[in-house]
N, C-alpha and C positions, 0 to 999 in steps of 0.2 A: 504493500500500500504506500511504500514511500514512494513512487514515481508519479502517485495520483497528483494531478492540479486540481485542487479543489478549490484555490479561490478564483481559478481559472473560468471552472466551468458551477460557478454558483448559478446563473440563470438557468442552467439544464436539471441543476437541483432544487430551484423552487417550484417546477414544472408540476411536481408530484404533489403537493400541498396546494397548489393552485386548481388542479386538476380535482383532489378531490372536495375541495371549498366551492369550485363549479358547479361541482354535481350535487351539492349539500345546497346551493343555492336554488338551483331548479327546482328541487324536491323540496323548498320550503314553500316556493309560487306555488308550488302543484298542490299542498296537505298540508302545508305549516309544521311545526313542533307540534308531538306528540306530548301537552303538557298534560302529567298526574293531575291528580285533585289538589294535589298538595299547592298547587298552583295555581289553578283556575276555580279549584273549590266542586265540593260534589260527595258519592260515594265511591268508595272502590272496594270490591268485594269480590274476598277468595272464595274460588268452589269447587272442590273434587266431587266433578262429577263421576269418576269414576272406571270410564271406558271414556274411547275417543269417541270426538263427538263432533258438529256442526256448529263454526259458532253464530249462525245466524239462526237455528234451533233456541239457543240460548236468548240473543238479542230477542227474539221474537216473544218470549215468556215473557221478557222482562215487561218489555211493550206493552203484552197483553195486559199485565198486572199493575203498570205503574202508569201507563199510558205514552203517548209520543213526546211528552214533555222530559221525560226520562231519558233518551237521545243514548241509549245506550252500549257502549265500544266493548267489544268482548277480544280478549286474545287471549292464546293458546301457553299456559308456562307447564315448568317441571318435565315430567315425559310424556305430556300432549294430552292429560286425563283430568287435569287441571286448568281452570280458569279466572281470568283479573275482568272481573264486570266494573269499567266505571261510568257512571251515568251522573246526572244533574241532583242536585237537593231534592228530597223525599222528605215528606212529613210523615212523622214516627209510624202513625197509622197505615200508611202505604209501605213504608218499608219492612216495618213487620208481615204484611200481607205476602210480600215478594222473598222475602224469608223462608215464611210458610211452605210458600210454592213452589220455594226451590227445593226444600227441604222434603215435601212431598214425591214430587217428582225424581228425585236423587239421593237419596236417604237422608238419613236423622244425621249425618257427621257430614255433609253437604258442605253446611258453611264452616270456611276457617278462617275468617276474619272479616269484620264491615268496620272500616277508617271513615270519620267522614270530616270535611274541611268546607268551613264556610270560604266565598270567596273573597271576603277584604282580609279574610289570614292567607291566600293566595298570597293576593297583591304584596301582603307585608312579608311576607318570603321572600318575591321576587327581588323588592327592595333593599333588604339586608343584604341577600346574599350579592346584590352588583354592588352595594357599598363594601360588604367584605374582600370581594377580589379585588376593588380597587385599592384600597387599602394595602393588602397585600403587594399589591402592583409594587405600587408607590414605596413601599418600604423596602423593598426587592432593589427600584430604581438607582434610592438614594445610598442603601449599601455597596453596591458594585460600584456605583461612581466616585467612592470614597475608598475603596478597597484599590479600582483599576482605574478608568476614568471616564468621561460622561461617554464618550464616542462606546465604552465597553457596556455602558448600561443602557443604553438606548438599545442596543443591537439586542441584547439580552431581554429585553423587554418585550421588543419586536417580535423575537422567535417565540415569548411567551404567548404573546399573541397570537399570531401565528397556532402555537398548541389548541389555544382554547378553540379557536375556529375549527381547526378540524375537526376538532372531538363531538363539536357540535354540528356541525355537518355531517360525518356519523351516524348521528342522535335523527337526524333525518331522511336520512337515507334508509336507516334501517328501520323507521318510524320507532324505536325503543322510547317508552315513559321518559320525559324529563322532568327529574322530583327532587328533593333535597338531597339524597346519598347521590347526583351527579355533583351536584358543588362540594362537598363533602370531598367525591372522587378529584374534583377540577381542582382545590387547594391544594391536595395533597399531591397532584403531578407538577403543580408548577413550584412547589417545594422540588420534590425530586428533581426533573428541567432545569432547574437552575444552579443543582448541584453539579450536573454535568458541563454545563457552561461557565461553569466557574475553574472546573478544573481544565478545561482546553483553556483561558483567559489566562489562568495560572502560568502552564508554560506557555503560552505565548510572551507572558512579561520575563520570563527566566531568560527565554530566545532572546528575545529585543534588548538585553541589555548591553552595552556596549556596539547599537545599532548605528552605524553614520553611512546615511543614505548618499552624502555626497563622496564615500569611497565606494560607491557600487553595491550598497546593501539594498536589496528588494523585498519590500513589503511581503510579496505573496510567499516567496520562499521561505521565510522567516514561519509564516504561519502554514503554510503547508508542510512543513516539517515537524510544527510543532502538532496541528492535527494529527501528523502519524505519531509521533511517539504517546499522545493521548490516546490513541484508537482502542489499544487494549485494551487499556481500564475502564476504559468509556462501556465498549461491548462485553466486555467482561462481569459490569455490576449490572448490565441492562436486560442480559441473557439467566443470572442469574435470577434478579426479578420479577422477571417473567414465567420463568420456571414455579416458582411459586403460586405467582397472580392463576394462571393459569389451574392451578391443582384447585384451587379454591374455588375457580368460575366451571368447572367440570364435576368435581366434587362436592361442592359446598351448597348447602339449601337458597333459597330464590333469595330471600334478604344477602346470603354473600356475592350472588352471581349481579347484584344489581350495581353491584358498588364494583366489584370484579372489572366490570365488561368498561368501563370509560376507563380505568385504572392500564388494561390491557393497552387499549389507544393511546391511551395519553405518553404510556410507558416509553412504546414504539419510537410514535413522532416526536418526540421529548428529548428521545438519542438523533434523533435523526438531525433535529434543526439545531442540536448543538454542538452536531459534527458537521454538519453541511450549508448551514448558512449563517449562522450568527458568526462565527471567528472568521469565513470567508467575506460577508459584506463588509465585515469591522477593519478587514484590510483592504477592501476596495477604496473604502474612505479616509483610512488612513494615505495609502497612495494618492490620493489624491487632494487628501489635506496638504504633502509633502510637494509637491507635483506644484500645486497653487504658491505656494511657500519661493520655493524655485525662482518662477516669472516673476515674481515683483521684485 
């Protein structure tokens, strides 16, 4: 991997993160976010049915029992026998009815769980949780710009970004709930994310020291060398990770596979944009911080 130019060929590496933020776009005009109740407020209710099943079978009961105003979204979890009915606010007497008749039609252990969330604790969710990440953001910023320097925390930020977008394009592609265990998931990659961009930053300042551009020192080599000798460690903590993440999202009951499956993305693109573009754009602008320096 040390012959690679990677600050060479950073446009052909942001191709793939762009490519899949496009198709996350499309598929938001097309269905929007699949938001939880957690979000938009409503019921969501587990139900072993027991045997596979139809889930417009299911929509259709609910229908029957709660009426059209119920608007009700059924999908398929666990090994395909089981189902997440969430529909709109039910008053008690209705939702006990649909209870009943689920419980009728499907046995006495039918239900394993009715959540329900009004929707101004939606909104107050949605709120915190974009003041949390900013926060986060921001504190993330002013570290690295204190640690390396603003041109290192911008970039760094960038590529966070960057993360959060795909994961949420993802999140739409695959139409998966977005509820509170994704921000949960989203802080806890861009903690990690940032751990690996810190350490390619790292040596890239060990590289740069004793750098004088006006004896023939080039920007990109500097940091293409130093990507390689981070590469290791970089895929080394990111493969083992995953190894993990993985046994938990295969393994693990629906509450782990929920927080699992954005952790899995996030993990990926997380390594990806902090070998591939954040230390390569951060020299493209240094080059050209130097470059400008130059002509005057």
């Amino acid at each position: 991997m040390k012959n690679i130019k990677y600050t060479e060929n950073r446009i052909k590496f942001l191709l793939l993160p762009i490519l899949i933020i496009a198709v996350g776009l499309v598929m938001y005009f097309v269905r929007g976010f699949n938001f939880d109740t957690e979000f938009v407020g409503g019921i969501r209710m587990q139900v072993n049915v027991g045997s596979t099943f139809d889930n417009q079978e299911i929509a259709d009961l609910v229908t029957e029992v709660a009426g059209d105003v119920a608007a009700p979204v059924v999908q398929k979890i666990g090994d395909g026998t089981q189902a997440t009915i969430k529909m709109s606010e039910l008053d008690d007497e209705t939702k006990a009815k649909l209870e009943s008749a689920l419980t009728e039609k499907y046995g006495e252990n039918a239900i394993m769980s009715v959540n329900s969330a009004s929707a101004s604790f939606g909104t107050q969710v949605q709120r915190k949780a974009l003041i949390f990440t900013l926060i986060a953001i921001l504190c993330i910023l002013a570290y690295i710009a204190i640690r390396f320097e603003v041109k290192s925390a911008v970039m760094a930020v960038i590529a966070l970004a960057i993360n959060v977008i795909v994961m949420m394009a993802v999140y739409t592609i695959t139409y998966t709930p977005l509820n509170t265990t994704f921000i949960a998931a989203m802080l806890t990659v861009v903690g990690y994310s940032i751990n690996n961009t810190i350490v390619v930053f790292d040596r890239i300042r060990e590289n740069m020291r004793g750098f004088n551009a006006k004896k023939g020192g080039v920007v990109a080599d500097v940091v293409n060398r130093s990507i390689s000798e981070s590469m290791g460690r970089t895929l080394n903590a990111t493969i083992t990770t995953l190894i993990t993440i993985l046994l938990l999202y295969f393994l693990g009951v629906n509450s782990i596979k929920e927080f699992a499956f954005p952790l899995i993305i996030g993990v990926i693109i997380g390594a990806y944009t902090s070998i591939f573009i954040a230390s390569p754009f951060w020299a493209a602008w240094k080059t050209s911080e130097i470059a400008s320096k130059k002509n005057k």
